[in-house]
C-alpha positions in Angstrom: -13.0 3.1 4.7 -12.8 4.3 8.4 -13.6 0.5 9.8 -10.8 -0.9 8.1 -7.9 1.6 8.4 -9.4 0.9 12.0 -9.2 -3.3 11.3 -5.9 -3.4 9.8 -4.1 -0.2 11.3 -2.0 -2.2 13.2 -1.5 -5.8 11.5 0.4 -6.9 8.2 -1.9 -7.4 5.4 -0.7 -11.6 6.0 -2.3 -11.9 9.3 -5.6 -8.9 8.9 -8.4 -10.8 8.3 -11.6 -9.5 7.8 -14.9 -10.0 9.9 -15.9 -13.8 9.2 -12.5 -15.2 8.3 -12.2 -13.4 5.2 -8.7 -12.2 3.9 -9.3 -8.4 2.5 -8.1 -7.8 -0.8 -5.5 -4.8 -1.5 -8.4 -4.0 -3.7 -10.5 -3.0 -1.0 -8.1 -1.6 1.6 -6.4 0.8 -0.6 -7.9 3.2 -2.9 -6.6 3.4 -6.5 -4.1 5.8 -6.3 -2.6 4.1 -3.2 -2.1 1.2 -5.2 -0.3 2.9 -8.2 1.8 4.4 -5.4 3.0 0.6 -4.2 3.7 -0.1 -7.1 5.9 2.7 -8.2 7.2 2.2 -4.5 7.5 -1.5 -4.9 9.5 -1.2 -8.7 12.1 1.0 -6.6 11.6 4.7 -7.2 11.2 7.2 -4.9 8.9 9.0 -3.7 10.3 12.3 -5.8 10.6 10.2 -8.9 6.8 8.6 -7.9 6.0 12.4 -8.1 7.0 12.9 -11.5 5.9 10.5 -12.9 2.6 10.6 -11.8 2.3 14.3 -12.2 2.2 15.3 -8.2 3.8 16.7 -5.9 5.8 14.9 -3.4 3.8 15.7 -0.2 1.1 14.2 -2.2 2.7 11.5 -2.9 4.1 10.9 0.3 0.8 11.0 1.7 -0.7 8.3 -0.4 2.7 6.3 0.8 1.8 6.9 4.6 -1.7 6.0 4.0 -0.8 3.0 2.6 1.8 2.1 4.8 -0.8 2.4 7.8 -3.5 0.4 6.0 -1.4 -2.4 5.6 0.7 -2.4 8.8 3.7 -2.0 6.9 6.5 0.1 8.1 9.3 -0.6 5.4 9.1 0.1 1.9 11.1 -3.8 0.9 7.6 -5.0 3.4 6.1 -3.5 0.8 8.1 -4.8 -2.4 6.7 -8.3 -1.0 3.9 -7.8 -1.0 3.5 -6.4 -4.3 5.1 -9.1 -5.5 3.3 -11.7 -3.5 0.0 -10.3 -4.7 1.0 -10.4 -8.4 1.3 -6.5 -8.8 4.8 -6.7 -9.7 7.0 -9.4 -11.0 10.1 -10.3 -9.3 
């Protein structure tokens, strides 16, 4: 939504905390296909190979990457890895 790309443009996932105290979820920051995009991300391919898999194109694909990335306050795509892995989405 608008209020939290807002809330968490600018802050790690780790240190965003919602109104109240409350730790967001990736669930609720990032849409589905953002989150298939971390993971892809996170498991190492690229965004070309993110593409082709998932039957886009790359600007597309890039897109969901910079969303994501923006949502999250995360500027590297290892930042990223982490937290995938920290939030169960990927094994290390």
């Amino acid at each position: 939504s608008p209020d939290a790309s807002v809330m968490f443009a600018d802050r790690p996932m780790e240190a965003a905390a919602a109104p109240g105290g409350d730790q967001s979820t990736l669930h609720e920051l990032l849409t589905p296909r953002e989150i298939e995009v971390l993971v892809y991300l996170a498991q190492g391919l690229s965004v070309k190979e993110c593409a082709r898999v998932m039957k886009r194109s790359p600007s597309t694909i890039d897109n969901h990457k910079t969303r994501l990335m923006r949502k999250l306050g995360i500027h590297r795509v290892v930042d990223l890895a982490r937290l995938a892995v920290r939030e169960g989405l990927i094994t290390s």
